[in-house]
N, C-alpha and C positions, 0 to 999 in steps of 0.2 A: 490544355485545360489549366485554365490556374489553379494555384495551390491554395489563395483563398475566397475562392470558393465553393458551397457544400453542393455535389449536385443533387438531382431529383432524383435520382435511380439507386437504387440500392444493389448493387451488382457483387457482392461478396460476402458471404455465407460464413458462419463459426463452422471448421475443420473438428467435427467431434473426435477424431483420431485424434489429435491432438490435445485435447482435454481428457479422451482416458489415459495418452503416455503420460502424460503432468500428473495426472492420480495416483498411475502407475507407479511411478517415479517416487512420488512424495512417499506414497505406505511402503514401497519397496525400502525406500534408505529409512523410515521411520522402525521399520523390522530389522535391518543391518543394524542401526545404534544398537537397538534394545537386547541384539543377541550379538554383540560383539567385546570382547573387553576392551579398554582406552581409546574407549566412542568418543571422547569429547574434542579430541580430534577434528574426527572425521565430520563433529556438527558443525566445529568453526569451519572447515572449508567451507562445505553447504553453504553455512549462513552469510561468510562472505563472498563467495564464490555467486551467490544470485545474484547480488545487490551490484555489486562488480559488473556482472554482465547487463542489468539494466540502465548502469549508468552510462556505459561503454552506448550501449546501443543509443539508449537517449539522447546522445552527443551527435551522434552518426547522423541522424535521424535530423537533427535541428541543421546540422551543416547542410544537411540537402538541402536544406529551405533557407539558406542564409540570405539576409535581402528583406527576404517576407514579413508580413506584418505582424505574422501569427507562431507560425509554428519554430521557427527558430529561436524564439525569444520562449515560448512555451515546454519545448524540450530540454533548452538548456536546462529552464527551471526546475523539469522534470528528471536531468540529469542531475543535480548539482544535490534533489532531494536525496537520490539514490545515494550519491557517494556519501554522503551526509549518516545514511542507515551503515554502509560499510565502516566508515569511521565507528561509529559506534559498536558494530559488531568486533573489529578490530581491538576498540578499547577494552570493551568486556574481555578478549581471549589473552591481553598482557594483563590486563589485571588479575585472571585468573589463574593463568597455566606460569605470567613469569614473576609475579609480584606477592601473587599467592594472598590476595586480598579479595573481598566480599565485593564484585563492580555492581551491585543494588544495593544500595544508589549510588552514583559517580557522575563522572565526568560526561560520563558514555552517553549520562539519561538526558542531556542537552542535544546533543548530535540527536537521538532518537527523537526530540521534540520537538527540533525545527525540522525534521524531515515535513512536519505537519504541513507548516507555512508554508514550505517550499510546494509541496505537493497543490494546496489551496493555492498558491502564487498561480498556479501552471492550470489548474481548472477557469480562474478568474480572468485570465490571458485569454481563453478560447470562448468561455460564457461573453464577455466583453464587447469584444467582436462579430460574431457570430448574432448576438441576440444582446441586444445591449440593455432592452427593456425587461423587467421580470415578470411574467406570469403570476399567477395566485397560485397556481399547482405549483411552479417554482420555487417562488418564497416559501410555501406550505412543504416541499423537503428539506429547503436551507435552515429551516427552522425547527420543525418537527423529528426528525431525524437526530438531531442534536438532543431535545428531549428526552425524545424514546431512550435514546440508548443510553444517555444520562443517568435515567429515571429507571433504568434496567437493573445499571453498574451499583448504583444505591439503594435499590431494593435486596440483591445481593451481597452487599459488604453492609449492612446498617448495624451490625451488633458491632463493629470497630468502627464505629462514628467516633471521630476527631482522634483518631491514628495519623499519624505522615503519612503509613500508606495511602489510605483512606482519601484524606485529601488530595494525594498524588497519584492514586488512580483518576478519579474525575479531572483531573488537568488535561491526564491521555486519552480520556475516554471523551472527554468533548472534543477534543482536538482533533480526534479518529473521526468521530461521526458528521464533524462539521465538512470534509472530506469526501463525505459517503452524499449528503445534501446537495453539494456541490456538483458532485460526479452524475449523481440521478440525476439533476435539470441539466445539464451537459447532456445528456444521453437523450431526454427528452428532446433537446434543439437539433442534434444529429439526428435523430430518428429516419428510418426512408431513404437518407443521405448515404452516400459512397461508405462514408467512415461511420456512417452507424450501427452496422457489428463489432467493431474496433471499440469503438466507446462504451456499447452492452457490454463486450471482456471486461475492459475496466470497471466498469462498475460492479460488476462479479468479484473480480478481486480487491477492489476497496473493501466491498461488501467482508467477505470472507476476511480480508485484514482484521476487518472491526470487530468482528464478533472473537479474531485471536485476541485482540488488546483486549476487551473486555474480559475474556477469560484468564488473561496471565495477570492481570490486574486483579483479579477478585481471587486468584491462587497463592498473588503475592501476599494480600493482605492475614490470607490463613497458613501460606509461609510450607509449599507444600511444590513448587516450582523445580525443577531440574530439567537438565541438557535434552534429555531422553524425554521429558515430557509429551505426550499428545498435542497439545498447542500449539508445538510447533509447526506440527501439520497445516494448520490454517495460513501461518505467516509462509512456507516455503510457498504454497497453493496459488497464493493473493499474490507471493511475487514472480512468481512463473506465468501467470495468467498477464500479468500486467508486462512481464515479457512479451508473449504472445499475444496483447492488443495494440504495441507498438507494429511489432511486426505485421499484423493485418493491418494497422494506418499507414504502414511506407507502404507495401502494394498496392495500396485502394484509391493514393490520389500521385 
C-alpha cells in the first residue's frame, strides 16, 4: 500500500488504556510538583523531556517516508516544531535556575512562537495534498476557530486592554487556534481513512493545547502563573496525546 494514499477503511481504534496512563501520568507528576520541595526541577525535565521525545519520534516517523510526497516533508516540519518548544523550554530553565532572570518575556517566547508556523507548516503539507480544494465546513473552522478563541482570550483579559501582555497574548492565542482550524479540516479529510484516529488524537491535543495557551495567557496578564501551576496540565496532555497520534499514524499505514 502506498503511503500516499488515505484508504477507505478505518481499521484502527484510539487505545483508551492509553489515554487514562497519559491522565494518569499528567495528575500523577502534577501531584509530585505540588507536594514536593525543589519541584522545579523536576518540571523542566517534564517539559523538556516530552517535547524531546516528539521531536525524536517526529524525525523517525518522516525517515520512514523519506522519498514521499507527503509525509517526510510533513514530519520533519512536525519535528523541527517540537525541537523549537524544547529550545524554548530549555531557554526558560537557563534563564531561570542559572541566570536567575524573569524568561517572560525572552528570547524563549520566539522559539515558543514559531513552534506555531512550523506546526500549521506540517497541517498545510497534508491538507495540500490530500484535498487541495476547501470545503465551506473547512474554511468555516480555518476561520472561525480563530475567532472563537480570539474573541474568548479578549473577553477574558479586556480590563488590561493595551498592556504588552495583552497584546502578546492575542499573537499566541490566534496563532494557537489557527492550528486547531487547520487540524479540525485535516481530521475532517482523514475521516473513515486508516489514519483517521491518528488525526482525531491530534486534534484532541491541539484542542487541549489551546485552551492551555489561552489560560496561561489570561494568568500571565493577572500575573498569577508558576512551575506548579494547573495549566500545565493541559500542555503536558496536548503533548503526550500528540505523541500518541504519531504513533497510531506509523502503525496505520
Amino acid at each position: 500500500m502506498s503511503a500516499e494514499i488515505v484508504p477507505d477503511k478505518l481499521e484502527s481504534s484510539i487505545n483508551y488504556k492509553i489515554l487514562a496512563i497519559i491522565g494518569g501520568l499528567v495528575l500523577g507528576f502534577h501531584f509530585l510538583v505540588n507536594n514536593t520541595e525543589e519541584s522545579d526541577l523536576l518540571v523542566y525535565i517534564f517539559s523538556m523531556g516530552i517535547p524531546a521525545s516528539v521531536a525524536i519520534f517526529s524525525f523517525i516517523v518522516g525517515r520512514r517516508y523519506i522519498g514521499t510526497l507527503v509525509y517526510a516533508r510533513a514530519y520533519n516540519m512536525l519535528g523541527i516544531a517540537f525541537l523549537l518548544m524544547l529550545f524554548a523550554e530549555l531557554t526558560y530553565f537557563v534563564y531561570e535556575q542559572f541566570l536567575d532572570l524573569e524568561p517572560y518575556p525572552s528570547i524563549a517566547d520566539v522559539f515558543f512562537f514559531v513552534f506555531y508556523p512550523m506546526i500549521i507548516i506540517y497541517l498545510i503539507i497534508n491538507i495540500r495534498f490530500f484535498a487541495p480544494k476547501l470545503t465551506k465546513s473547512g474554511i468555516g473552522a480555518i476561520i472561525g476557530i480563530p475567532v472563537i478563541a480570539t474573541t474568548t482570550y479578549l473577553g477574558l483579559t479586556i480590563e488590561d486592554f493595551g498592556s504588552f501582555d495583552f497584546f502578546y497574548g492575542i499573537i499566541f492565542v490566534a496563532a494557537a487556534s489557527a492550528t486547531l482550524g487547520l487540524a479540525i479540516n485535516a481530521a475532517k479529510i482523514f475521516r473513515g481513512g486508516l489514519v483517521g484516529t491518528a488525526w482525531l488524537v491530534l486534534v484532541l491535543g491541539i484542542t487541549i493545547n489551546l485552551i492551555g495557551d489561552v489560560w496561561y495567557y489570561y494568568i500571565e496578564v493577572i500575573e498569577s502563573y508558576s512551575l506548579s501551576h494547573p495549566v500545565n496540565l493541559f500542555w503536558y496532555s496536548a503533548y503526550l496525546l500528540i505523541l500518541y497520534a504519531l504513533y497510531k499514524h506509523k502503525k496505520s499505514i
